[in-house]
TORKOL-4160 file (C-alpha; in steps of 0.2 Angstrom, whole numbers, padded with zeros to 4 digits, m for minus):
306
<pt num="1" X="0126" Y="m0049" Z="0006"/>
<pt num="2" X="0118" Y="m0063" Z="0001"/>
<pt num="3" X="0110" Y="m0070" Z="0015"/>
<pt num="4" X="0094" Y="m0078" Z="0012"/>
<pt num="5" X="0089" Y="m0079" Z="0029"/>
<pt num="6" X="0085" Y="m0061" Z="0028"/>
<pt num="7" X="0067" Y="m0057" Z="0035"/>
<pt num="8" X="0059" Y="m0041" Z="0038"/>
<pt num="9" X="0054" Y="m0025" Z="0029"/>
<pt num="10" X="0061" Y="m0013" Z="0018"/>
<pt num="11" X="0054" Y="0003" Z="0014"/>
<pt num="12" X="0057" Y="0013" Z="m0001"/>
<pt num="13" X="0055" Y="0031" Z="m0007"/>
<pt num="14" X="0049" Y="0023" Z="m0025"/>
<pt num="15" X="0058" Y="0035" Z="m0037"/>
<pt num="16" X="0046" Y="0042" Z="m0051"/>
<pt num="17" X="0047" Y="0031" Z="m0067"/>
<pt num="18" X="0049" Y="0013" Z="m0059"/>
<pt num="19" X="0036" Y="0003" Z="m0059"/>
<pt num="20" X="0032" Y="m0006" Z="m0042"/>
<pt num="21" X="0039" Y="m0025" Z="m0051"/>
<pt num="22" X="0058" Y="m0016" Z="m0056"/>
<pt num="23" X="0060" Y="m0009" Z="m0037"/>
<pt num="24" X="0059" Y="m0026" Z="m0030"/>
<pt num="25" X="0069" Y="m0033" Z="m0045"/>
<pt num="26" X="0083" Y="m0019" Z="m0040"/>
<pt num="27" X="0081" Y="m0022" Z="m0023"/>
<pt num="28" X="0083" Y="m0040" Z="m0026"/>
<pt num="29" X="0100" Y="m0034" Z="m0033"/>
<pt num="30" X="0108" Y="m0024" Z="m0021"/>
<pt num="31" X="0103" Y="m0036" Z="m0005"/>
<pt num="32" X="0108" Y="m0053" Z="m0016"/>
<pt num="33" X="0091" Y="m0063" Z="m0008"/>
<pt num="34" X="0077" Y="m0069" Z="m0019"/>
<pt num="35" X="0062" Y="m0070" Z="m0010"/>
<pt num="36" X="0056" Y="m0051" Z="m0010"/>
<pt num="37" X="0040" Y="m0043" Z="m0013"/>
<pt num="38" X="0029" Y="m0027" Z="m0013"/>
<pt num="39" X="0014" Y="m0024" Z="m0001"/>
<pt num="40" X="0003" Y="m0011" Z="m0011"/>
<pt num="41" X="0008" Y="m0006" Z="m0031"/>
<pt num="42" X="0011" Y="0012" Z="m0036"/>
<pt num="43" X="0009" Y="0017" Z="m0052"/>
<pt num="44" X="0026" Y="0021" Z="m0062"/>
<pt num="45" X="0022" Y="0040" Z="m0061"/>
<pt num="46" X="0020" Y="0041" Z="m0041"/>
<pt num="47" X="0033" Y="0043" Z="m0030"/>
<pt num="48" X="0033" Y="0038" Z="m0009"/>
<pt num="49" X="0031" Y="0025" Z="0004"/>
<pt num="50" X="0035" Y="0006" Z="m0003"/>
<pt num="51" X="0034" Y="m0009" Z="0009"/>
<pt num="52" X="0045" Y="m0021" Z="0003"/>
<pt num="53" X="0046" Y="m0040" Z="0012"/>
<pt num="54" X="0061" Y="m0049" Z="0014"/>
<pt num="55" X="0060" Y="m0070" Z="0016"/>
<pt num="56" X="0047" Y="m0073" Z="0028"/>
<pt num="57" X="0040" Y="m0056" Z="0031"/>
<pt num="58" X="0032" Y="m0060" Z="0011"/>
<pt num="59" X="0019" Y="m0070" Z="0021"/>
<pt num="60" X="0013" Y="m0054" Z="0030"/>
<pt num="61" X="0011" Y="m0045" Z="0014"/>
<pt num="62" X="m0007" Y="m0047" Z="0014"/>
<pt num="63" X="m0009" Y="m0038" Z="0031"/>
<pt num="64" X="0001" Y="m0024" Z="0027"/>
<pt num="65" X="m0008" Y="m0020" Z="0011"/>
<pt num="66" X="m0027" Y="m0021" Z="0020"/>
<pt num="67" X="m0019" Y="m0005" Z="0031"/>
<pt num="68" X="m0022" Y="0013" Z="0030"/>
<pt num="69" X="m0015" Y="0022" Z="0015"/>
<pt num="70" X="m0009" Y="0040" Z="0016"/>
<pt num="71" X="m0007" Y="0050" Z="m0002"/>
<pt num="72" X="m0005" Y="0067" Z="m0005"/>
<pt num="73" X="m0011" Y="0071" Z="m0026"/>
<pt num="74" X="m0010" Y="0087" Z="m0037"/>
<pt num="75" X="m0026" Y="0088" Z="m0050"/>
<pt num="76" X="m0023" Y="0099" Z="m0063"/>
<pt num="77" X="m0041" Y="0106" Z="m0069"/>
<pt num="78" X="m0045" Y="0110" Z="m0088"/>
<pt num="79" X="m0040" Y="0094" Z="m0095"/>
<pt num="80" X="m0044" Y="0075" Z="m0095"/>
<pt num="81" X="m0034" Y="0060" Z="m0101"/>
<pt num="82" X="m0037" Y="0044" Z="m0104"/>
<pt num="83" X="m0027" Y="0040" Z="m0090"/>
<pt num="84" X="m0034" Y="0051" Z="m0079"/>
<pt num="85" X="m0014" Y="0056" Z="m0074"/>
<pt num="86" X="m0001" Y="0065" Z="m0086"/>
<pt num="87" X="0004" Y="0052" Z="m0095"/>
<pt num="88" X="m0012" Y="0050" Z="m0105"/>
<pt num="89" X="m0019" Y="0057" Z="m0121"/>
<pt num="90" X="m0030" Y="0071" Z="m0119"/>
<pt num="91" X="m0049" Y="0069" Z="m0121"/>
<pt num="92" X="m0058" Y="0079" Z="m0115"/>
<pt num="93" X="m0054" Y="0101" Z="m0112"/>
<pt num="94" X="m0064" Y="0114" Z="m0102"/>
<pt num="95" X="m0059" Y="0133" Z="m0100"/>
<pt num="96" X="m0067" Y="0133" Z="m0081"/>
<pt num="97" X="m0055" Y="0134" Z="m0065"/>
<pt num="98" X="m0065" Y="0129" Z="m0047"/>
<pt num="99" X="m0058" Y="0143" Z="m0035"/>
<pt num="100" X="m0052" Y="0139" Z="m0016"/>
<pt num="101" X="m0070" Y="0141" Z="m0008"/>
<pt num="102" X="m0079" Y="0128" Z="m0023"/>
<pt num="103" X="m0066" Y="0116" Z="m0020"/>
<pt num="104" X="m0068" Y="0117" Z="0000"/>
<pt num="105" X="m0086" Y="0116" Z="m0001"/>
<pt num="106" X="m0085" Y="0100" Z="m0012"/>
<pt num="107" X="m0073" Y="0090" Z="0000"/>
<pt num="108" X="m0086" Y="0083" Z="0013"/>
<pt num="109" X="m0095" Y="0074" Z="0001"/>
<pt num="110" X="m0079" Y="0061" Z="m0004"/>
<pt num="111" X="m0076" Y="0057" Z="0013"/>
<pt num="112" X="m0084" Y="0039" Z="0019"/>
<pt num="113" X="m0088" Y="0024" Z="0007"/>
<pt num="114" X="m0092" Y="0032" Z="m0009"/>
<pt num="115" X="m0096" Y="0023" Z="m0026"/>
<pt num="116" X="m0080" Y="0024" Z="m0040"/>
<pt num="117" X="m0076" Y="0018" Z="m0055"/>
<pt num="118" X="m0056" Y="0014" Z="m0058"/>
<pt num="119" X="m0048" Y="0020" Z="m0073"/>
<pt num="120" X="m0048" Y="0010" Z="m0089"/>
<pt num="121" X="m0029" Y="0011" Z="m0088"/>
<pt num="122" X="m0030" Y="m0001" Z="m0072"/>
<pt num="123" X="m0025" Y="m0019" Z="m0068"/>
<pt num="124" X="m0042" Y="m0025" Z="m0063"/>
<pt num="125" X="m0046" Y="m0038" Z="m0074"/>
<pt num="126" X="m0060" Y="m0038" Z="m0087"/>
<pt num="127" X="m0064" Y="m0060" Z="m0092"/>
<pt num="128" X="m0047" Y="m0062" Z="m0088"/>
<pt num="129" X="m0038" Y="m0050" Z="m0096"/>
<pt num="130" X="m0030" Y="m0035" Z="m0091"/>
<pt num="131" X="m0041" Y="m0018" Z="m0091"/>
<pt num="132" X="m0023" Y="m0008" Z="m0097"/>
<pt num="133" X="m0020" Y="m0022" Z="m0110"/>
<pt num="134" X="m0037" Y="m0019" Z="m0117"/>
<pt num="135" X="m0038" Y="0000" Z="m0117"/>
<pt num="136" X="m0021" Y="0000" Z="m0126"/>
<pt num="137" X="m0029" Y="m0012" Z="m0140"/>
<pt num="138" X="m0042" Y="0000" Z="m0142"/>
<pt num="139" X="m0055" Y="m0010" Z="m0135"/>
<pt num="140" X="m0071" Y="0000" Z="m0127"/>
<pt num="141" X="m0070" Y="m0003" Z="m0109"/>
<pt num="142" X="m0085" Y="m0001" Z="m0093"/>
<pt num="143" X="m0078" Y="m0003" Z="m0077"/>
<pt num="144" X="m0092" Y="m0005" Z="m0066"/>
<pt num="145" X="m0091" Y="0007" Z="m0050"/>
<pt num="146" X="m0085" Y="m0001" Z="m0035"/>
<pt num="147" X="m0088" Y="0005" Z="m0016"/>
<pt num="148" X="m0070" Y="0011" Z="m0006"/>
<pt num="149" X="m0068" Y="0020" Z="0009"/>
<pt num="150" X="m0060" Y="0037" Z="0013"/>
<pt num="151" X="m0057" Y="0042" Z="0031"/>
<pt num="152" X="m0050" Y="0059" Z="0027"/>
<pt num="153" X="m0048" Y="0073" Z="0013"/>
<pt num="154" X="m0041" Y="0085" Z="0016"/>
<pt num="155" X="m0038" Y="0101" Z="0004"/>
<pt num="156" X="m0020" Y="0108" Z="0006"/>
<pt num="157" X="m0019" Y="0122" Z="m0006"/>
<pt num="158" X="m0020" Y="0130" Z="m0023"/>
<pt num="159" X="0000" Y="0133" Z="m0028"/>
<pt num="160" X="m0009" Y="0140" Z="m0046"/>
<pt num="161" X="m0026" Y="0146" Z="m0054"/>
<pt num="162" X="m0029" Y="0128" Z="m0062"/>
<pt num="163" X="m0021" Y="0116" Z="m0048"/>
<pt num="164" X="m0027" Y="0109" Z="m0031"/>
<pt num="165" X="m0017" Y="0099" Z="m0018"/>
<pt num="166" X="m0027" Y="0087" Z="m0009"/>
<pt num="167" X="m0021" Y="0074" Z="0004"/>
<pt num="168" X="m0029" Y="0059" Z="0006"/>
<pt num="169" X="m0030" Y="0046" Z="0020"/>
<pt num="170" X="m0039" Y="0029" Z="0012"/>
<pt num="171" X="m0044" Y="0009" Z="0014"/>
<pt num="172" X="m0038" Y="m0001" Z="0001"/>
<pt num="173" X="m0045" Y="m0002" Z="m0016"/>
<pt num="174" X="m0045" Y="0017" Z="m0018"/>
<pt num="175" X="m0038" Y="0026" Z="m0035"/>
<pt num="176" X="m0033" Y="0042" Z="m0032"/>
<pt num="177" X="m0031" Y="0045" Z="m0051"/>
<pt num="178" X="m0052" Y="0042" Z="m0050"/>
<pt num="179" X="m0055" Y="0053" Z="m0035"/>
<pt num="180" X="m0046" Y="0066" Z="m0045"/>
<pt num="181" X="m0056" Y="0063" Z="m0059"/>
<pt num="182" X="m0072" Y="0064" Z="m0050"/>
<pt num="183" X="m0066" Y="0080" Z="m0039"/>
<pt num="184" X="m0065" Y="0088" Z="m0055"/>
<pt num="185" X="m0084" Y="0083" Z="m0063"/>
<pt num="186" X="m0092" Y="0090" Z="m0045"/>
<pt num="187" X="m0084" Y="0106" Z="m0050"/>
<pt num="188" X="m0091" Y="0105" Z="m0065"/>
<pt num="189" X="m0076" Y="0105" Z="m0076"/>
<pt num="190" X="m0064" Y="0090" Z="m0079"/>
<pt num="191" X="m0045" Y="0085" Z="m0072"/>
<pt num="192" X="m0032" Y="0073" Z="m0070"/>
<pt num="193" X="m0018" Y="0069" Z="m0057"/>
<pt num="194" X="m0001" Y="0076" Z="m0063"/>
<pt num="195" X="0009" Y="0072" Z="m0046"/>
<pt num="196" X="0005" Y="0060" Z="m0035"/>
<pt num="197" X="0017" Y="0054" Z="m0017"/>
<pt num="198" X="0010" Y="0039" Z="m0006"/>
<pt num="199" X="0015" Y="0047" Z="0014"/>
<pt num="200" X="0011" Y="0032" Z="0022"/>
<pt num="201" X="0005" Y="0013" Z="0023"/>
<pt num="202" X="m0002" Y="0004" Z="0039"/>
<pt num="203" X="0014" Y="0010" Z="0054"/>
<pt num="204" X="0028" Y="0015" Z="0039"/>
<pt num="205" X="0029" Y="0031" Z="0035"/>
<pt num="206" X="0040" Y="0041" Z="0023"/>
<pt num="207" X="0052" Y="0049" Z="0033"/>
<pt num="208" X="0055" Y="0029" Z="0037"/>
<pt num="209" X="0058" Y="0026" Z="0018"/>
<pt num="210" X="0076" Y="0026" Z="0009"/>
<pt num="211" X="0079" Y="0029" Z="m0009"/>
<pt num="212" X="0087" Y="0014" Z="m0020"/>
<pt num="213" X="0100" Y="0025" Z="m0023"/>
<pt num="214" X="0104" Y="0026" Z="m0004"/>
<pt num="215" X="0101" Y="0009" Z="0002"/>
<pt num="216" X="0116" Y="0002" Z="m0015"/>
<pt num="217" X="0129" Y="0015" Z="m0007"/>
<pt num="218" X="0125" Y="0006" Z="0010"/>
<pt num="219" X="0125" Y="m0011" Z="0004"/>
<pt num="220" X="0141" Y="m0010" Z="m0010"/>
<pt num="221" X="0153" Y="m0004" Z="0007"/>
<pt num="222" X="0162" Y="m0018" Z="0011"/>
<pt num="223" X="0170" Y="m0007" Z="0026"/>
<pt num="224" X="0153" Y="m0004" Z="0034"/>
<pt num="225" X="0147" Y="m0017" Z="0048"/>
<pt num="226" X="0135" Y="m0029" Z="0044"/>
<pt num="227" X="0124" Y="m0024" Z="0060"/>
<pt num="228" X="0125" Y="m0005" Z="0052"/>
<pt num="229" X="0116" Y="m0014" Z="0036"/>
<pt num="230" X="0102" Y="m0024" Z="0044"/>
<pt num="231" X="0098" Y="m0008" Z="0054"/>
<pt num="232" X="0089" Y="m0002" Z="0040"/>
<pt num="233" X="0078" Y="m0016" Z="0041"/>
<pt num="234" X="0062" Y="m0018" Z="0051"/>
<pt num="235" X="0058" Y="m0035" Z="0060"/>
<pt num="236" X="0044" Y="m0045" Z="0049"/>
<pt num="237" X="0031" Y="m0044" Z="0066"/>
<pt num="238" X="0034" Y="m0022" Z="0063"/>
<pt num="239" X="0018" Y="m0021" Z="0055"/>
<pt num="240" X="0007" Y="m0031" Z="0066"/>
<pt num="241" X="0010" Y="m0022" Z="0082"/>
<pt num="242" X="m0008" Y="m0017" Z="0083"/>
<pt num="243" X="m0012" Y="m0036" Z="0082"/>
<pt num="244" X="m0014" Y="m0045" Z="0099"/>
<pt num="245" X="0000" Y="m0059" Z="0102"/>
<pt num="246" X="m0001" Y="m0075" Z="0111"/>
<pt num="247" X="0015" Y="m0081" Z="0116"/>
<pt num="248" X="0018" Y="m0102" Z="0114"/>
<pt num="249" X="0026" Y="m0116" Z="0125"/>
<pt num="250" X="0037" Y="m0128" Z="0115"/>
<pt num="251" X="0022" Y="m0141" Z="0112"/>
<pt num="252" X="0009" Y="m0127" Z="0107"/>
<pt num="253" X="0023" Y="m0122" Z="0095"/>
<pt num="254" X="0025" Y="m0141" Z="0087"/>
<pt num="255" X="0007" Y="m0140" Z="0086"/>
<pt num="256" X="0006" Y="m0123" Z="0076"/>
<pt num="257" X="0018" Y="m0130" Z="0065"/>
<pt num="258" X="0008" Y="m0143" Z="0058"/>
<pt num="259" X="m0006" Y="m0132" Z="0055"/>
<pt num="260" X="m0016" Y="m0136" Z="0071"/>
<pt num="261" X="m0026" Y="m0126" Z="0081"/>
<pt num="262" X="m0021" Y="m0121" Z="0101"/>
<pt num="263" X="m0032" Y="m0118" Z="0116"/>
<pt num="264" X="m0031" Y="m0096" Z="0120"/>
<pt num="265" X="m0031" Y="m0090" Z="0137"/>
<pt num="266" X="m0049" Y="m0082" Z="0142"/>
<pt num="267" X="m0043" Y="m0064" Z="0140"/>
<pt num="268" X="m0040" Y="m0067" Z="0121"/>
<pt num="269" X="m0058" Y="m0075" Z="0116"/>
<pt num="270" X="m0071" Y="m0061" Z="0111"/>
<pt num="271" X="m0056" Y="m0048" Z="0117"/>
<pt num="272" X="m0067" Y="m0032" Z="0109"/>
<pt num="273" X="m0049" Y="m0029" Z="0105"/>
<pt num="274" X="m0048" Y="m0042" Z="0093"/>
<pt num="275" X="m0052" Y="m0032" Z="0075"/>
<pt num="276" X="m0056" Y="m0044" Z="0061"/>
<pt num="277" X="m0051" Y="m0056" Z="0074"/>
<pt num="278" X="m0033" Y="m0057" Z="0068"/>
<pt num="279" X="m0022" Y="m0061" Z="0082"/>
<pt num="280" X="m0001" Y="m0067" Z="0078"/>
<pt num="281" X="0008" Y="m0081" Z="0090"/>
<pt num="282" X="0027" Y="m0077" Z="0095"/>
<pt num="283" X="0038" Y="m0091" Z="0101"/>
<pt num="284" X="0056" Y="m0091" Z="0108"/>
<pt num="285" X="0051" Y="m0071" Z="0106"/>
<pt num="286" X="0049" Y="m0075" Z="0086"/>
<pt num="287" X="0036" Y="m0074" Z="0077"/>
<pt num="288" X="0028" Y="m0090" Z="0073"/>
<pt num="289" X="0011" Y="m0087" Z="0065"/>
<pt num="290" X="m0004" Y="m0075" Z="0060"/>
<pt num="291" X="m0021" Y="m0081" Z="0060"/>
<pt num="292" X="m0036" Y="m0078" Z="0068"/>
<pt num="293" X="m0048" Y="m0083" Z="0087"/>
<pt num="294" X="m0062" Y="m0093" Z="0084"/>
<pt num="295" X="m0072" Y="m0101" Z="0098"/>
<pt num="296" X="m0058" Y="m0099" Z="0110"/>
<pt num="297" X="m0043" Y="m0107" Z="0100"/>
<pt num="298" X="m0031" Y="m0097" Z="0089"/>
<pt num="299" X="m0033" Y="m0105" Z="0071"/>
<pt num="300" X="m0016" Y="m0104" Z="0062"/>
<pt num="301" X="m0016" Y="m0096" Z="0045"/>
<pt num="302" X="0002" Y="m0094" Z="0041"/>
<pt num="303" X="0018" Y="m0099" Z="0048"/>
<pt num="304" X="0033" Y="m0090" Z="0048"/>
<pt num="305" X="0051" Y="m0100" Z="0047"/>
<pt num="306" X="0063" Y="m0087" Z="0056"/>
């Protein structure tokens, strides 16, 4: 294809194994552009939803990743890993199984903000240094707890005597490998995550969401028309469409350009509508910029070239 003028959103079913980094560096591959990124990292072992921007859509990115996240997660019971998922060392066994109604009755007490403490195998950083890269060199590591927010857990069902299926939906900065972790010490035994699939992020959801695999067939067919191709490709503005938009004249659009601020219309300024305040400005039906209303003028964060 290589068109660099590509802008929007892919979304990936990440296959199990890949790290978040090789999906975009496959994906950078198969559409020939270089400018691609990932809103929200999943660990190698998950599987599931993937935003992934094209061009100008990567100045979005930080929208995208502050939305609601969906995951649904399998903790097997009776054994702890280092990890706290399958690929870890085991440290820590018990012989005691939580049945259906124990794991019901635990559920309320994880939903709202709730105090966590990420796994040592985590990319947080520790005085500059990675929290994985030290774990691995044997260093003792204490994460200090951090406060995250979930709007829903829901259990789903006990497919064996020592598993539970949750779904979780979440604000960012949750680890699911910890909520597992710590499902598990309120049932007074232990457990780690052995399957975990993200279902959603902010509006994309997995049945949205094509595998690498499938997207390679589409690109590689020389015989397949290009508008057939960029039908798999959601607009860069796709993700904000819970945002309020202002729409520019040409000289409000000069002015956004070069980083200055414009006057709003009366409906916009302290719209209870207006969450965190965010608001996006479209232009010649494009979109232009996202920033913020303050005091009656939308203040320009980021400018989109499309």
């Amino acid at each position: 294809m290589g068109d660099q003028s590509l802008h929007g959103w892919v979304i990936i079913d990440k296959p199990q194994g890949f790290s978040s980094f090789q999906v975009v560096s496959v994906l950078k591959k198969i559409l020939n552009i270089k400018k691609v990124g990932h809103a929200g990292t999943l660990d190698p072992m998950a599987t599931g939803v993937l935003p992934i921007a094209l061009g100008e859509a990567t100045k979005v990115m930080s929208y995208v990743m502050d939305t609601k996240k969906t995951y649904i997660f399998t903790v097997d019971f009776g054994v702890q890993t280092n990890t706290d998922d399958q690929e870890g060392q085991i440290i820590k066994t018990s012989t005691y199984y939580p049945t259906e109604q124990e794991i019901k009755a635990i559920v309320p007490k994880f939903i709202g903000n709730i105090d966590q403490v990420p796994p040592i195998f985590s990319a947080l950083k520790i005085n500059g240094q990675r929290s994985y890269k030290l774990a691995r060199a044997g260093h003792n590591i204490a994460l200090k707890s951090r406060n995250v927010f979930i709007h829903e857990l829901n259990f789903l069902r006990k497919p064996s005597i020592n598993q539970a299926v949750f779904e979780v939906k979440c604000n960012k900065g949750l680890y699911v490998r910890s909520l597992g972790r710590d499902l598990a010490y309120n049932l007074n035994t232990v457990g780690h995550i052995s399957s975990l699939q993200r279902t959603r992020v902010g509006p994309f959801s997995l049945v949205q969401a094509y595998s690498l695999d499938y997207l390679r067939q589409i690109y590689d067919d020389k015989l397949l028309d290009q508008s057939v191709k960029l039908s798999y490709i959601f607009d860069a503005e796709h993700p904000l469409d819970d945002i309020p938009a202002v729409h520019c004249t040409d000289a409000e659009a000069v002015k956004l350009r070069y980083g200055q601020s414009i006057t709003l219309a009366e409906q916009f300024i302290c719209s209870p509508g207006l969450q965190n305040n965010h608001m996006i400005a479209f232009h010649n039906r494009k979109l232009l910029a996202l920033g913020y209303e303050n005091k009656g003028l939308f203040k320009p964060q980021r400018i989109l070239n499309l």
